[in-house]
N, C-alpha and C positions, 0 to 999 in steps of 0.2 A: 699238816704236811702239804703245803702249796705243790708240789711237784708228782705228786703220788698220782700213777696214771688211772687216766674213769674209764677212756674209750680207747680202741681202735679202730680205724675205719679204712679199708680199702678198696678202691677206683681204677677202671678203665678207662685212661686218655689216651689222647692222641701224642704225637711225636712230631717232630720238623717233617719228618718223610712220610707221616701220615698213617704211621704204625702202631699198632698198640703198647702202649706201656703202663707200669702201675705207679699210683700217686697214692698216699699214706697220710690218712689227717690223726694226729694223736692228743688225746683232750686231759689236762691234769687238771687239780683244781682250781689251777688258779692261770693255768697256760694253755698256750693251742702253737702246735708245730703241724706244719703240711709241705711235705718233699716226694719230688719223682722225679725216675730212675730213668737216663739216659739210656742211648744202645749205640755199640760203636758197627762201620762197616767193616773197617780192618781190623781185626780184633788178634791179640795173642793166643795160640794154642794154648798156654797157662791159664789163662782168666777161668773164674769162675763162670760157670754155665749161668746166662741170664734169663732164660727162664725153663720150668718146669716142662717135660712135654705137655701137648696140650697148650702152652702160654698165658697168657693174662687173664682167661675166662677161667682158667683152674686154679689160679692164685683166688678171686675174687669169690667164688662158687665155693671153695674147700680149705683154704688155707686162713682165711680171715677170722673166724670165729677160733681157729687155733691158736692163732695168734691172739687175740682177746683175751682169751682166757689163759693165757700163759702172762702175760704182760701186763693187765689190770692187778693196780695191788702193789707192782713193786713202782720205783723211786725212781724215775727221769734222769734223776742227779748221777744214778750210778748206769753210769753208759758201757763201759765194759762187763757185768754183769750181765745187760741186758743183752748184749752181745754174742755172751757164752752162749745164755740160753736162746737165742736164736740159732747157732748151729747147734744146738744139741736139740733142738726140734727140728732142723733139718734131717740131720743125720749121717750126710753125706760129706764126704773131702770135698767136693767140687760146688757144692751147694745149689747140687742138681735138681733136690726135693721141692724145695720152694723156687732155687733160681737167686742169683748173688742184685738181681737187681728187685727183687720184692724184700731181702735182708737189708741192702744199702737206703734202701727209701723209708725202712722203718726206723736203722739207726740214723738218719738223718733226720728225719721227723720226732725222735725222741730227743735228739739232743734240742734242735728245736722251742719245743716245750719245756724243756731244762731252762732253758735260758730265756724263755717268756714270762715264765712262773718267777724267776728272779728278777724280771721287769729287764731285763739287760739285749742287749744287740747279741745276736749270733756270734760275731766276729770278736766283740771282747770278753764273751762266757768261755770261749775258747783260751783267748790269747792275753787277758789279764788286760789291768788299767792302762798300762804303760807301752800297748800296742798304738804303732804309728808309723808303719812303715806300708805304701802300698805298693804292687807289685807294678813293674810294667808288661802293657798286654800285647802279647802275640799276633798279629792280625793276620788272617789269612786271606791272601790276594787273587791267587789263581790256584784254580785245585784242576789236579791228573788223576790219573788211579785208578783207584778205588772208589773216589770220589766221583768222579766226570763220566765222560762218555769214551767211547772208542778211538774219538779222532784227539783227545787230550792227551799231553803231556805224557811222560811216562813217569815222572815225580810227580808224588801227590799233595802235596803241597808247597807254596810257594810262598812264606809268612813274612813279614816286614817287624821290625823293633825301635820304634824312637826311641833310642838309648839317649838321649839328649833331652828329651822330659821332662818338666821341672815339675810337673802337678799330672793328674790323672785326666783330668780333663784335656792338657794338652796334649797328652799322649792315645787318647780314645778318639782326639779330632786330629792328628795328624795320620794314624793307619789309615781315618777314613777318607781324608787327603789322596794317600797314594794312591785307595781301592777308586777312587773317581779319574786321577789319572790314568791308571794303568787300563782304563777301558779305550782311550783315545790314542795310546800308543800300540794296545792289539788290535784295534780296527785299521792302524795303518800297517799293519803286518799283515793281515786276515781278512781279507774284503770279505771274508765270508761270514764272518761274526756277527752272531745273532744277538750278542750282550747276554749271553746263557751263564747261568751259575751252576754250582756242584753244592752239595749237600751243605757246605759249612760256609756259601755265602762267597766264594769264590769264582771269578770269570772261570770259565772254560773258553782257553782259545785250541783254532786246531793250528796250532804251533810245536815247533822242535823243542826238544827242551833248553839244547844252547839258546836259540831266539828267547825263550823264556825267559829265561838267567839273565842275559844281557839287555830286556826291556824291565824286568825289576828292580834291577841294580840301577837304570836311569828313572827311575819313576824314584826311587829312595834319592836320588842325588838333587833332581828336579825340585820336589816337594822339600825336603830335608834344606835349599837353598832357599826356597817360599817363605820358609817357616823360619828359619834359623836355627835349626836344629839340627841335630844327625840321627839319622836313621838307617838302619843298618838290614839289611839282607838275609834271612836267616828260609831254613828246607826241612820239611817232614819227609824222608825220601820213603819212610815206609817198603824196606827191602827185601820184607818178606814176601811183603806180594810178586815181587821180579825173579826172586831166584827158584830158577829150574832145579830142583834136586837130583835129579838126572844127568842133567846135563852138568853138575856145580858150578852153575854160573849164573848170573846175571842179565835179566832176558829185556830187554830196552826197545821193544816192539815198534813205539813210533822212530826213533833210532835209525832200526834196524843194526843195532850192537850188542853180541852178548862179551861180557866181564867174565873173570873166574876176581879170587876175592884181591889175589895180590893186585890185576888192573883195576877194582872197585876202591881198593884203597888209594891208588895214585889219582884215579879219575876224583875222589869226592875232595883230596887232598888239594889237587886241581881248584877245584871249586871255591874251597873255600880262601884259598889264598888269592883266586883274580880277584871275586868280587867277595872280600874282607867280610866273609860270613861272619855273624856272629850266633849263630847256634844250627847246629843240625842232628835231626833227629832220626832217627832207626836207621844208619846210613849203611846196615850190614842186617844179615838175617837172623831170627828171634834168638837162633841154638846160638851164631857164634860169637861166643866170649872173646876169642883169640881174638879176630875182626876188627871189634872193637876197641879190644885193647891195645893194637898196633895203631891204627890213626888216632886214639887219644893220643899215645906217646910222641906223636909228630906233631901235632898239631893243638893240644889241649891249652897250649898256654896261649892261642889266638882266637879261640871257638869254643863253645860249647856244644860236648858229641854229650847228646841226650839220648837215654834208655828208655823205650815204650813198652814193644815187643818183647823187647829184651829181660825183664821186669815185672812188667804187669803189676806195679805196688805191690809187690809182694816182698817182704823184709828177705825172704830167707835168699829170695833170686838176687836182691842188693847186696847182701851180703856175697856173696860170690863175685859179682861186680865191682864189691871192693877191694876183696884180696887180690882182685885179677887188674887193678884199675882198668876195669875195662871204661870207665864212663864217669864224666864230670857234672852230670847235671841227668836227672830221673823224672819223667811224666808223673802224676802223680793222679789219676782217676778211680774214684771211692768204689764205684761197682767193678772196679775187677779183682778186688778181694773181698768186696761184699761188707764191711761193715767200719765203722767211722774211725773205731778204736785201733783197730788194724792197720787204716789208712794212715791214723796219727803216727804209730811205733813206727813204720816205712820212714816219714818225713822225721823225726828224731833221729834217724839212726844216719839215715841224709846228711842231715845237718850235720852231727855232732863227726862224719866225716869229708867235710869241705866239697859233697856232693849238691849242686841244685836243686830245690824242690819246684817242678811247675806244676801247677793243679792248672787239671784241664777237664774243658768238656769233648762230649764224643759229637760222631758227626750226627750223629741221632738225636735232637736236644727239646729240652720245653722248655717253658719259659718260667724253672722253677731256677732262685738266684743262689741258690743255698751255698755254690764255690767261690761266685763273689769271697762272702764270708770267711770260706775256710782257707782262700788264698792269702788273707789280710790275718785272719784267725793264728794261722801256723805260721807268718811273719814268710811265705814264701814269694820272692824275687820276682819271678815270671808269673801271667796264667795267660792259658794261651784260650780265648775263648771269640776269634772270628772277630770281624770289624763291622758288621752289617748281619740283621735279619732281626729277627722281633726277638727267635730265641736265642740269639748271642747278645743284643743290645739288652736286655734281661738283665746280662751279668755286668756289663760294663756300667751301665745307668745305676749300679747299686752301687757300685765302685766309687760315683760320683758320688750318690748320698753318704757310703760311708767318710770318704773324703771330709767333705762338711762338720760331721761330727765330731772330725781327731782333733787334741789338742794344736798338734804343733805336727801334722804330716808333713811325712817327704816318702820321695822313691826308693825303693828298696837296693841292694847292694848286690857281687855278686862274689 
């Protein structure tokens, strides 16, 4: 039995922002998987708890030999299995005991090993011979928010999409196009621009967020005529972070605008019709279904309105999402339900209703490529993983190697 696990072993690293997180190396006998667990800033109230109190020194100190001895012995191959019995060693709904990002990194690292031990790539032990579609990737240009600093943006992200791409490479060297642009069009906004970035590799300018909008939208039109391509515009607005529950509205600080949800709709509505978005994400707050499902109905056949918050890969939240169409396109991040097998049924249940799957990484990242994989793996469209930094170019530079390998690649559909 090449796949039958020997070891497990668990590790304190670091993170993009210099935090601790845990990495999972898993030995079968004939394989070796090693995966670690992102952490987001903006995070959904639904997600599983990422870690234990205490955090990463009591995963490492108490939780590793549990896990050993629960998991040595059984089959790599059977991932759902291994799965169970990771929450049923937790204990917990929320996967408070361990923490959904020490569960996510072990079934990442086990499936891993699965697919080493049968000498195979990550990406087609998932997704079968006949895998050949790769996604196009998200870039993130300017980050507000959550992300930045105080004099940022009130949107937190600010992403670009060469939707005109013909290969991965052109599409990984055109966002990084635009991210070189869009510095020489915010210094001539911003004399005061230091060339500062935000967690995911994004400028921070101290600009309006109209000025924002309308120097992206020329950096995509500028570049996108450079290249010959089109590149399109797209927003993480992340609106949980804005809205006052108090006040029910929309709190737009550098602005100085607050929304209630009927002007968030017309305003994002706005948006996306000047500058011809092609996706935006959490453009309403985590709870409202309704929200979201009024600006899809307006707008869904010219945009994609993406579910985060909204979500959390969680099936049972997508399912509500469906019956509601509240949303045409779902984030899809492995640690906020904590295990691989869960993350798959989320992106089936997607697809099989004409919903987007984007796999993405968090602003918290390391330079583990393992979504590469499971964004070409699961044949998903999008992944939205930053245009620049050592741990976002991780994932794109694997994109390239997987590239290489397909028979007969092309770009994903949507």
């Amino acid at each position: 039995m090449d796949s039958v696990i020997e070891n497990v072993q668990v590790r304190k690293i670091l993170d993009s922002r210099g935090n601790p997180t845990v990495e999972v190396d898993v030995t079968t006998w004939n394989g070796f998987g090693r995966a670690a667990a992102p952490s987001g800033a903006s995070t959904g109230s639904r997600e599983v708890v990422s870690f234990p109190e205490g955090g990463v020194d009591v995963i490492v100190s108490e939780v590793e030999d549990v896990l050993a001895s629960e998991l040595i012995g059984m089959d790599a191959n059977d991932i759902t299995t291994i799965d169970e019995v990771l929450k049923e060693v937790d204990g917990t709904e929320n996967l408070s005991a361990m923490g959904g990002n020490t569960t996510v990194a072990v079934s990442m690292a086990v499936v891993k090993a699965a697919a080493a031990s049968s000498n195979m790539s990550l990406y087609k032990y998932l997704g079968g011979n006949w895998v050949n579609e790769l996604p196009y990737p998200l870039g993130n240009m300017m980050n507000g928010g959550a992300h930045a600093g105080i004099n940022a943006p009130d949107i937190q992200e600010f992403l670009v999409v060469p939707t005109g791409a013909e290969n991965i490479v052109e599409a990984i060297f055109a966002n990084a196009s635009v991210h070189k642009k869009l510095k020489g069009l915010i210094q001539s906004k911003d004399s005061n621009f230091t060339g500062g970035k935000g967690d995911e590799g994004g400028w921070v300018p101290n600009i309006s967020n109209d000025t924002a909008l309308e120097i992206q939208a020329r950096a995509c039109e500028e570049v996108g005529d450079e290249l010959g391509i089109e590149i399109r515009p797209s927003l993480d607005m992340a609106a949980s972070e804005l809205w006052d529950s108090e006040k029910q509205k929309y709190v737009y600080a550098q602005d100085g605008i607050e929304r209630d949800t009927g002007e968030q709709i017309e305003f994002v509505k706005d948006i996306i019709e000047t500058y011809n978005m092609f996706y935006v994400e959490d453009p309403f707050d985590e709870s409202d279904f309704g929200g979201f499902a009024q600006l899809t109905s307006k707008v869904g056949d010219k945009c994609l309105i993406c579910g985060d918050d909204l979500f959390v890969t969680n099936k049972e939240l997508l399912l509500k999402g469906i019956e509601m169409n509240a949303a045409n396109a779902i984030i899809i991040k492995p640690n906020q339900i904590g295990s691989l097998s869960e993350t798959y049924a989320t992106v089936k249940l997607a697809k099989e209703n004409n919903v987007v799957p984007v796999v993405s990484h968090r602003s918290g990242e390391t330079t583990d490529e393992t979504i590469a994989h499971l964004a070409v793996g699961f044949a998903a469209p999008l992944i939205k993983t930053g245009a620049i930094g050592g741990e976002r170019i991780a994932k794109l530079n694997e994109l390239i190697r997987i590239e290489e390998e397909l028979t007969n690649p092309r770009m994903g559909h949507f």
